[in-house]
LUMNU-47198 format. One record per residue (C-alpha): residue number from 1; residue in three letters; x, y, z. Coordinates in Angstrom, 2 decimals. Layout:
% LUMNU-47198
NUM ALA X Y Z
...
END
This chain:
% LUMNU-47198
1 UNK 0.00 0.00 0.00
2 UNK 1.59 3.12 -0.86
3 UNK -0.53 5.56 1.02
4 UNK 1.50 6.98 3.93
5 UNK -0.27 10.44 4.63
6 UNK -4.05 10.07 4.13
7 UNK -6.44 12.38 2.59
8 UNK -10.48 12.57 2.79
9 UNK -12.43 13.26 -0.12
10 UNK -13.28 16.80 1.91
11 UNK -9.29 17.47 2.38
12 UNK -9.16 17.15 -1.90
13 UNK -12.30 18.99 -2.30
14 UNK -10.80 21.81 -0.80
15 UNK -7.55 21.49 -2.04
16 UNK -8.66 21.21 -5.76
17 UNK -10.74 24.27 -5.20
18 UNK -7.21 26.13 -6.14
19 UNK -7.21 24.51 -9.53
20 UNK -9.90 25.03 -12.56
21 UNK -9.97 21.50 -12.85
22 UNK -13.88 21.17 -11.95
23 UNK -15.88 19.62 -8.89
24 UNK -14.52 16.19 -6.99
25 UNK -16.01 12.88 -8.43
26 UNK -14.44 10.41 -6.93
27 UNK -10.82 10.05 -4.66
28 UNK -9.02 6.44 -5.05
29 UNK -5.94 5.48 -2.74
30 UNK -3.39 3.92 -5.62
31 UNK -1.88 0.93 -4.06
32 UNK 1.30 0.71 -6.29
33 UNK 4.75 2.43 -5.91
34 UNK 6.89 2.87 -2.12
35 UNK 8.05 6.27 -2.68
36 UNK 4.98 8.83 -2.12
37 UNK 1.08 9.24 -1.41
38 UNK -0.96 8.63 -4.87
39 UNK -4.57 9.06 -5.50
40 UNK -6.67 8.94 -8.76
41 UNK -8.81 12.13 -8.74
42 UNK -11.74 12.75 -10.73
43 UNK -13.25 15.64 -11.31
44 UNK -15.78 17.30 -13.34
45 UNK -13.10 17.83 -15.51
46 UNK -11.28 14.08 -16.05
47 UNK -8.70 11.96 -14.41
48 UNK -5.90 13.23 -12.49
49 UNK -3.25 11.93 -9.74
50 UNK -2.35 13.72 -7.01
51 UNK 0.77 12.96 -5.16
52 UNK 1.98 14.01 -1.67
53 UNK 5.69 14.18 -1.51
54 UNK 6.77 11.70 1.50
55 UNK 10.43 11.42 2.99
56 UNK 12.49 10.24 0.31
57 UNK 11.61 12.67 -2.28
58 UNK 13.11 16.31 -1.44
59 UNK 10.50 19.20 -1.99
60 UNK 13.46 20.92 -3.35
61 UNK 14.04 18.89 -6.31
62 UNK 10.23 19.44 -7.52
63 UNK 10.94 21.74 -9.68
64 UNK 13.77 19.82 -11.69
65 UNK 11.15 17.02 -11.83
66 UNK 7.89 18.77 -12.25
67 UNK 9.77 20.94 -14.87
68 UNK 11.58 17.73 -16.92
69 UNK 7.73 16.16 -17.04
70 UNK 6.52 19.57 -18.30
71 UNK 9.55 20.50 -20.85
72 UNK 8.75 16.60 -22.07
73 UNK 4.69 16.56 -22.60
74 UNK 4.98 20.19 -24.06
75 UNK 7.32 18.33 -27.08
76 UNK 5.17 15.68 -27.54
77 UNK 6.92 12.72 -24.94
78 UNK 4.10 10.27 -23.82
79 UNK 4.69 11.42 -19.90
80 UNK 1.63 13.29 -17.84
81 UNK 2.38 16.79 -17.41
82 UNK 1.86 18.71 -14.16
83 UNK -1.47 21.32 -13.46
84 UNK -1.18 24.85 -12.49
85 UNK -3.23 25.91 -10.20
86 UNK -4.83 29.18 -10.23
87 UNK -1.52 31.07 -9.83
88 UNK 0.29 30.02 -12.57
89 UNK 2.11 27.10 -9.66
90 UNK 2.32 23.66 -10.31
91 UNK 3.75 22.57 -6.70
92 UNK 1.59 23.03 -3.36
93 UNK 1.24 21.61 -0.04
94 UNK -1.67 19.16 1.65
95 UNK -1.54 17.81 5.01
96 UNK 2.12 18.95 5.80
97 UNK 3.24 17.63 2.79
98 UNK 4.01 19.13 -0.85
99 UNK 1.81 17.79 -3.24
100 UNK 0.81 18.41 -7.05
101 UNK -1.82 17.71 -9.64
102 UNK -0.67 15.76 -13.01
103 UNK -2.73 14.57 -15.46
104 UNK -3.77 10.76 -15.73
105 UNK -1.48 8.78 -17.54
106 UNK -3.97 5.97 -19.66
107 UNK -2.70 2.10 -19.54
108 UNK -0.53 -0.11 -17.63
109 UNK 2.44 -1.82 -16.96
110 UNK 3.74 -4.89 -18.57
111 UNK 4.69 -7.58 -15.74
112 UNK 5.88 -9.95 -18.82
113 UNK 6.58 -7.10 -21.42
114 UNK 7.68 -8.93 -24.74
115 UNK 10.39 -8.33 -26.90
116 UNK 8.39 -6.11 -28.69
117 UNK 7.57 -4.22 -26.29
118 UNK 11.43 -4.40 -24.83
119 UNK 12.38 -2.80 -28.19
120 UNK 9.33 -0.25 -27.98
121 UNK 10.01 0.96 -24.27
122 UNK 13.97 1.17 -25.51
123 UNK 13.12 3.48 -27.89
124 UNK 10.74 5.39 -25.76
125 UNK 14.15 6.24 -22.83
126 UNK 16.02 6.95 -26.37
127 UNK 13.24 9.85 -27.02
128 UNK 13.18 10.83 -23.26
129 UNK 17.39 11.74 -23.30
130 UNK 16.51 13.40 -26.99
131 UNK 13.94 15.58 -26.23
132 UNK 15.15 16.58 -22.79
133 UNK 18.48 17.28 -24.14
134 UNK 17.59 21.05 -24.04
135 UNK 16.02 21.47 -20.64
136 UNK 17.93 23.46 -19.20
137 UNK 17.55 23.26 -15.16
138 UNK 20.51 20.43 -13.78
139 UNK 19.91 18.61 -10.53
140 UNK 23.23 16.50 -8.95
141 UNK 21.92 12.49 -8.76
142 UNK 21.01 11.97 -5.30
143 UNK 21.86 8.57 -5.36
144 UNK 24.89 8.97 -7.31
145 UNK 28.38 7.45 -6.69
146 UNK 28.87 9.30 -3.15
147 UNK 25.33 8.52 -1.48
148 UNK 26.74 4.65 -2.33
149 UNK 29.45 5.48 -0.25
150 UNK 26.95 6.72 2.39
151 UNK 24.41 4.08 1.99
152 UNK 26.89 1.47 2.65
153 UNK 28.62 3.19 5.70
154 UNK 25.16 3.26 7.27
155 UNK 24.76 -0.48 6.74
156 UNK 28.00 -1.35 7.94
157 UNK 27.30 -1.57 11.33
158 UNK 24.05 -3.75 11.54
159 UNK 24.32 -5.81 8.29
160 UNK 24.21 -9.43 9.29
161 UNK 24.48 -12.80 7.67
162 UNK 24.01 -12.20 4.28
163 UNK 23.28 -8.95 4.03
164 UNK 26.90 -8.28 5.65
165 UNK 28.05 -10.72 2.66
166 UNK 26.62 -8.47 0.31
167 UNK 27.69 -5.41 1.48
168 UNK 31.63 -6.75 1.95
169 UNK 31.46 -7.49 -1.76
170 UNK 30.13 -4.22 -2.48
171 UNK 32.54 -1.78 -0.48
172 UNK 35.06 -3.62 -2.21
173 UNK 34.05 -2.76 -5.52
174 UNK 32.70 1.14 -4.99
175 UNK 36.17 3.18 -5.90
176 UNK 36.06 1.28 -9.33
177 UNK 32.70 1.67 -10.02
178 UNK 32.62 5.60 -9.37
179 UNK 35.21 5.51 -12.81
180 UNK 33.02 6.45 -15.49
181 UNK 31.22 9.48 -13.62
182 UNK 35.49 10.98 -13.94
183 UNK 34.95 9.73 -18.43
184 UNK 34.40 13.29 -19.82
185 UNK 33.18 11.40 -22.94
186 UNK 30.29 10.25 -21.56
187 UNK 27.49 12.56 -23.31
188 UNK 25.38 13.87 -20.07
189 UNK 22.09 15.03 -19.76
190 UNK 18.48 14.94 -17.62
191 UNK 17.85 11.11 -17.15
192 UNK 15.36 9.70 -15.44
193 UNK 16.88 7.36 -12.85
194 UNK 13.93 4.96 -12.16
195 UNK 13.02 3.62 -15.81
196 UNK 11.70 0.38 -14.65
197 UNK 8.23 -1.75 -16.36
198 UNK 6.30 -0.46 -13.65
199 UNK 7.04 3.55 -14.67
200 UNK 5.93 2.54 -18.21
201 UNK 2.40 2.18 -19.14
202 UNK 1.20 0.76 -22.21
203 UNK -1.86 1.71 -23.77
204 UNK -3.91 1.26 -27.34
205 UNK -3.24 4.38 -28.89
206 UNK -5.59 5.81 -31.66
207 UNK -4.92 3.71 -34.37
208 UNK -5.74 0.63 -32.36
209 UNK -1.93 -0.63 -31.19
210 UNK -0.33 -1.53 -27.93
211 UNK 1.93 1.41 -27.42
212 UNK 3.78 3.76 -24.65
213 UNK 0.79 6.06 -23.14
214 UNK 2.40 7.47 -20.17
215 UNK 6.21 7.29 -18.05
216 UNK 5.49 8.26 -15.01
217 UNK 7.64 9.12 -11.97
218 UNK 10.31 11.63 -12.56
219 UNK 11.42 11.51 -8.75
220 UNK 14.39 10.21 -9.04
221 UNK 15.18 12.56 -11.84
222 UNK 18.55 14.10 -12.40
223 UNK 21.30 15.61 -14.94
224 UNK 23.68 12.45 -15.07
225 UNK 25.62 10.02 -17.52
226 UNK 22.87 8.72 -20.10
227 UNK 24.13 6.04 -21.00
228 UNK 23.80 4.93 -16.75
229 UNK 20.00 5.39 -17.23
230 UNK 20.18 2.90 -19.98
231 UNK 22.39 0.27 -17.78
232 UNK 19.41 1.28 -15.15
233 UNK 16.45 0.63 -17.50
234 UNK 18.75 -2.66 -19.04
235 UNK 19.30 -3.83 -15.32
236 UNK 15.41 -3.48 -14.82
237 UNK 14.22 -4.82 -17.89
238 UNK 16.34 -7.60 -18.95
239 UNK 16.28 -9.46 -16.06
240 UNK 14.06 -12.27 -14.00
241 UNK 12.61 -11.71 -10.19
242 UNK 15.27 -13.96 -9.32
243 UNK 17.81 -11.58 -10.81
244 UNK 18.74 -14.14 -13.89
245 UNK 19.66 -12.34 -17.01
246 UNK 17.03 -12.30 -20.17
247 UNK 19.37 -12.65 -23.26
248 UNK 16.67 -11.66 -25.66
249 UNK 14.57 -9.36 -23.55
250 UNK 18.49 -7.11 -22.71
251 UNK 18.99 -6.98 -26.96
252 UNK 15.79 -6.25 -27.60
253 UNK 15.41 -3.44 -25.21
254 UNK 18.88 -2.01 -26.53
255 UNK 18.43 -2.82 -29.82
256 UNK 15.05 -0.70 -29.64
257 UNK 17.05 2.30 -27.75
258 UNK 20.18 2.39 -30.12
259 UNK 17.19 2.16 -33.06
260 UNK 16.57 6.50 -31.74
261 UNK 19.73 7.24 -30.00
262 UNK 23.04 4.70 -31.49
263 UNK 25.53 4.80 -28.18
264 UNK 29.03 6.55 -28.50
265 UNK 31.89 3.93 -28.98
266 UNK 32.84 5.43 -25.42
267 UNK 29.39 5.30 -24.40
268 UNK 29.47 1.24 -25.88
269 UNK 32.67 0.40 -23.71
270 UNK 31.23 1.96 -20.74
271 UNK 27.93 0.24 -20.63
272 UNK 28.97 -3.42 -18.64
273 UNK 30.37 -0.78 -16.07
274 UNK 27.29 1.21 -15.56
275 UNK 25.21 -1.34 -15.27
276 UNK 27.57 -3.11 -12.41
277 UNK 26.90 0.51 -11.12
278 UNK 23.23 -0.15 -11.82
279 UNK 23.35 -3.58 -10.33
280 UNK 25.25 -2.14 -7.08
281 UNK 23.05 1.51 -6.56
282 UNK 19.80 -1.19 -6.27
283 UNK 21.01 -3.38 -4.33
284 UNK 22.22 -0.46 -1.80
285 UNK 18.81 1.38 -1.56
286 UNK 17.05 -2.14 -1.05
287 UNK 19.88 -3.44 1.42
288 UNK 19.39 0.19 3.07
289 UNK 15.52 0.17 3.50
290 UNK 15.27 -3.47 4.67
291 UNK 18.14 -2.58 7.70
292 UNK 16.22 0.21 8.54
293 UNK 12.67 -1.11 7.69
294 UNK 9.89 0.83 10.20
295 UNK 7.50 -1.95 11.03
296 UNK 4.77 0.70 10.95
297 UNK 5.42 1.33 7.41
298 UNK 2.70 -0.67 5.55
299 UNK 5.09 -1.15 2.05
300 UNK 7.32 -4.66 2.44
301 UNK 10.51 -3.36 2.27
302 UNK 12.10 -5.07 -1.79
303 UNK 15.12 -8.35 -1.12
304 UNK 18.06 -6.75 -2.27
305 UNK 19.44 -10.22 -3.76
306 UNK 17.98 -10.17 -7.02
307 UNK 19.90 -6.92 -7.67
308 UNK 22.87 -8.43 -6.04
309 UNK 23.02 -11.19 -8.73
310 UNK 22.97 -8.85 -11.58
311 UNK 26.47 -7.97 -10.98
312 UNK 27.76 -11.39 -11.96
313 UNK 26.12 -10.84 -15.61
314 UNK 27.65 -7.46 -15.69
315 UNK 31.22 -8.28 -14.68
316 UNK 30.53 -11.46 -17.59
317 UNK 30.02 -8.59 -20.26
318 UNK 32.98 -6.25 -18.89
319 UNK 35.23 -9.23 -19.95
320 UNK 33.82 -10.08 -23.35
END
């Protein structure tokens, strides 16, 4: 359940009372996602979702990621873009949190995408680093090469058993993994961090095909490497639950991505090394939040061990 800070359907009625979006229809808790507070919200209007900001994500990086949805819908990229409210603002606050309005995204997310849709949703990230190339507001990755370092001096104390297995392997392998982020011939640019199946919706689109409606959840947003957010959305995509790579679904999903975007021969020799980087910035949030799981916190914290295995297919491919 990913509702941590509840609203009543009075609490939205008044709140969307500052937007011309209409009279409240309906308010629906959305179960999915373990980062913020999602509801569906219809109005007289349509469908909308309004988020409350928890914790993780830093009211001071809304308007990189409010701003990288808006710069992408207003060029034609499938993603929802944010509502301004009656001041011309798109970010506001609800029950001591910040919150926004975005529009509703139509579809949903392949649990078993094929390698069609691999290909499709490869080209779709290709599109997202194209037309954000321009945007011009940066934000610093804020889980980037030093909050690893961070992450896994937090854990070191109370890791046990194999979680303290996992983490010994990982410390070990941190100062070479941090290399590429020094490579100034790695083309940079607004990425978005968190391109997993479950931030991609498909949808039938007008002439009747399965297609991309909607990427959603630009949190995690940031100006970076791009070819890490294609080890990230490779290291999501390509693999099992068990963390086993997906030969087919991993070349189809690249394949689709270099069909828009072809990778740099730097960017090429790089990849096996971003997505260890990938494999090892996963397994550190996961490793982090199940140390320090709150037992009051209704989301199941994710096993980190799945991401853990990745690295052995990534080291594999550094060799070849």
């Amino acid at each position: 359940m990913a509702v941590f800070t509840p609203v009543t359907p009075a609490q939205a009625a008044d709140y969307l009372m500052r937007y011309p979006l209409g009279d409240l229809v309906a308010l629906t808790p959305i179960a999915e996602g373990v980062e913020n507070t999602n509801y569906k919200l219809e109005t007289t209007s349509g469908a909308y979702v309004l988020t409350l900001f928890e914790g993780r994500t830093d009211a001071a990086s809304l308007p990189f990621c409010l701003g990288l949805t808006r710069h992408l819908a207003a060029r034609g990229f499938p993603t929802p873009s944010p509502v301004a409210d009656r001041q011309g603002e798109i970010i506001g606050h609800l029950n001591g949190r910040a919150a926004a309005i975005l529009h509703w995204a139509p579809g949903a997310w392949k649990r078993q995408p094929s390698d069609k849709e691999q290909y499709r949703a490869g080209q779709v990230l290709a599109l997202l680093h194209l037309d954000a190339a321009d945007y011009a507001v940066e934000r610093k990755n804020p889980v980037g090469p030093e909050a690893w370092s961070a992450l896994a001096a937090r854990c070191d104390g109370p890791a046990k058993g194999v979680d303290r297995k996992m983490l010994d392997q990982i410390k070990a392998l941190l100062p070479r993994l941090a290399e590429p982020w020094s490579d100034p011939a790695l083309p940079r640019g607004p990425i978005h961090a968190d391109y997993f199946p479950d931030n991609v919706l498909f949808a039938t689109n007008e002439h009747g095909k399965c297609d991309v409606g909607g990427v959603i959840d630009f949190y995690f947003g940031c100006t970076d490497v791009l070819a890490y957010d294609l080890a990230i959305a490779l290291s999501a995509w390509g693999f099992d639950a068990e963390g086993r790579p997906m030969h087919s679904a991993l070349r189809a999903f690249q394949k689709g991505y270099e069909s828009v975007r072809p990778l740099t021969p730097a960017e090429a020799e790089a990849l096996p090394g971003l997505g260890a980087a990938a494999a090892v910035r996963f397994t550190l949030t996961r490793l982090h939040d199940r140390i320090f799981h709150d037992p009051a916190n209704l989301v199941t914290p994710k096993d980190p061990a799945p991401f853990f295995r990745r690295l052995d297919y990534w080291k594999a491919a550094e060799t070849v």
